[in-house]
N, C-alpha and C positions, 0 to 999 in steps of 0.2 A: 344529411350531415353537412354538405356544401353550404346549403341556409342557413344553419347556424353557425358555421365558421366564419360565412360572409357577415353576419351578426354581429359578432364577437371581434369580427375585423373594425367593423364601423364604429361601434361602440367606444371599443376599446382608443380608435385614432382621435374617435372629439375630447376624448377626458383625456388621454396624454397630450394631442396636442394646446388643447387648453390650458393643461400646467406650463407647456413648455413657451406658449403665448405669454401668460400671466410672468412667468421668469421673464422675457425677454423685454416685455412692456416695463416692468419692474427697474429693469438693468438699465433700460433706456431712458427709464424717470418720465415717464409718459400718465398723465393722470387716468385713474381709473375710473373718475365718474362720467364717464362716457364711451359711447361705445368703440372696440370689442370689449375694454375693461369691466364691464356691470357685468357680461357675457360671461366671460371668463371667474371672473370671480363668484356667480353664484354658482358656475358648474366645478370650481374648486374649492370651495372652500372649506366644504366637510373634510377635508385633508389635509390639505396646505397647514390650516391654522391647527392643529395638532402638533403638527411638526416643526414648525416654527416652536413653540411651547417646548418641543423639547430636544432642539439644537443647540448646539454650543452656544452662547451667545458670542462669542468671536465671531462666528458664521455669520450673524445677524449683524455687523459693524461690515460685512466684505462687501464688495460695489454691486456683487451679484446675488440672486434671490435662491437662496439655499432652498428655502423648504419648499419653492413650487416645483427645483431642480428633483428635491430628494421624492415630492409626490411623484412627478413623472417616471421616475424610477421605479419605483416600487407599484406604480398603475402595468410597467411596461415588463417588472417579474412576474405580476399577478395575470395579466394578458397571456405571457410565455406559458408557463405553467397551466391555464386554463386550457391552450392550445394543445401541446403537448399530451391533457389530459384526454381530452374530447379525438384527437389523433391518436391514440392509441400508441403513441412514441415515436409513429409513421413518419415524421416529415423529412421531406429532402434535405441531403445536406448534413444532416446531423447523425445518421446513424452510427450505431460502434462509440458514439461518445456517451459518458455518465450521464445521469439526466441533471444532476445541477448542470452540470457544462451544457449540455445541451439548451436548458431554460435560461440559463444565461447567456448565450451568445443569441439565441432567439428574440431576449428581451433589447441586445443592444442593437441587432439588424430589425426592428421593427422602431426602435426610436431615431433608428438611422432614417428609415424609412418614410416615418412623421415628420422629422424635420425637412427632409427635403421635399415631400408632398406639401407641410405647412410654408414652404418658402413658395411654392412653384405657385399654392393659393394665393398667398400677399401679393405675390409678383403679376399674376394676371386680374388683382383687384384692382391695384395699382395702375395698370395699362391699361384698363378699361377707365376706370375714373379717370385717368388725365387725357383720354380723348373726350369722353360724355361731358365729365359732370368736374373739368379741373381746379373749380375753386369749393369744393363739397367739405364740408368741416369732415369727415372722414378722410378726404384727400391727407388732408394735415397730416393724421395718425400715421396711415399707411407709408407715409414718406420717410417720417420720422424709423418707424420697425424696419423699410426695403431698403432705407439709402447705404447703410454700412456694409451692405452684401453689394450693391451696385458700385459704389465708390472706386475697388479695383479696377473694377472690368470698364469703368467709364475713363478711367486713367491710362490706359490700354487702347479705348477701341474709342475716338472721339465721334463727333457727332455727324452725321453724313447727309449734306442736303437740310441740315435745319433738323434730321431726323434723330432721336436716341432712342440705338436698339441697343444698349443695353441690358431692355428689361428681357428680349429676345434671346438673347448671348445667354443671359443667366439663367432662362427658363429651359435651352439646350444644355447648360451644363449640369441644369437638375435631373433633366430627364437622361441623362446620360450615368449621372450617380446612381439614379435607380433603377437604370439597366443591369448596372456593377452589382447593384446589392442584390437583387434577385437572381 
């Protein structure tokens, strides 16, 4: 049962975190014919473009990408609920609640979950490419998605010795978020 939970974990983290990449590349106006955008787009788009089709169109005028937001959502009720099922109602945390409440507070501590695993990923792609390889047409991307989460903490914690541990500071306070969530 653990193998398939680990399964259904992993699974389930590339296709949400996928929609929630596709949203944020989106937000940031970052082209998508290049990669992670090709990436992302052909592991969403059996979804996304459904939903987009049948959003408000107000939503589709907003500066943010509604239907990758709304697929992630509903990737992260259908995760909870498949969870839920295959645990037999078991999980920590949750017992004595309804099972909507339950598959719902499951599906936002697991997107809580992906984002901060999908930041902690950018962050040490990012660190690694700008000592290897810092002029990589990938560099570009990655800078563009890390820097508005870096920006605080680099306003905060300047640079020491020539050095920016920023990406370091940020990837302790991820890993400290998903201490919290677990």
């Amino acid at each position: 049962m653990q193998i398939l939970l680990f399964l259904l974990d992993t699974f389930f983290f590339f296709l949400i975190g996928a929609a929630l990449l596709r949203a944020w590349m989106n937000t940031r106006r970052l082209r998508m014919t290049q990669q992670p955008g090709i990436f992302v787009m052909a592991v969403t788009d059996w979804i996304v473009q459904p939903l987009r089709r049948t959003l408000p169109r107000a939503w589709a005028q907003a500066n943010a990408d509604w239907g990758s937001f709304c697929a992630a959502l509903i990737l992260a009720l259908a995760y909870a609920a498949l969870w839920h099922l295959l645990s037999g109602g078991q999980v920590a945390g949750v017992e004595g609640l309804g099972v909507v409440f339950a598959i719902v507070l499951l599906a936002v501590m697991f997107m809580l979950r992906t984002v901060l695993m999908g930041l902690m990923l950018l962050a040490l792609a990012y660190a690694v490419l700008s000592w290897v390889q810092p002029y990589a047409p990938m560099q570009a991307t990655l800078s563009r998605l890390i820097e508005p989460v870096l920006a605080p903490i680099r306003r905060i914690i300047p640079q020491i010795g020539g050095v920016d541990l920023s990406v370091l500071i940020l990837i302790i306070v991820l890993q400290v978020g998903l201490i919290v969530i677990a």
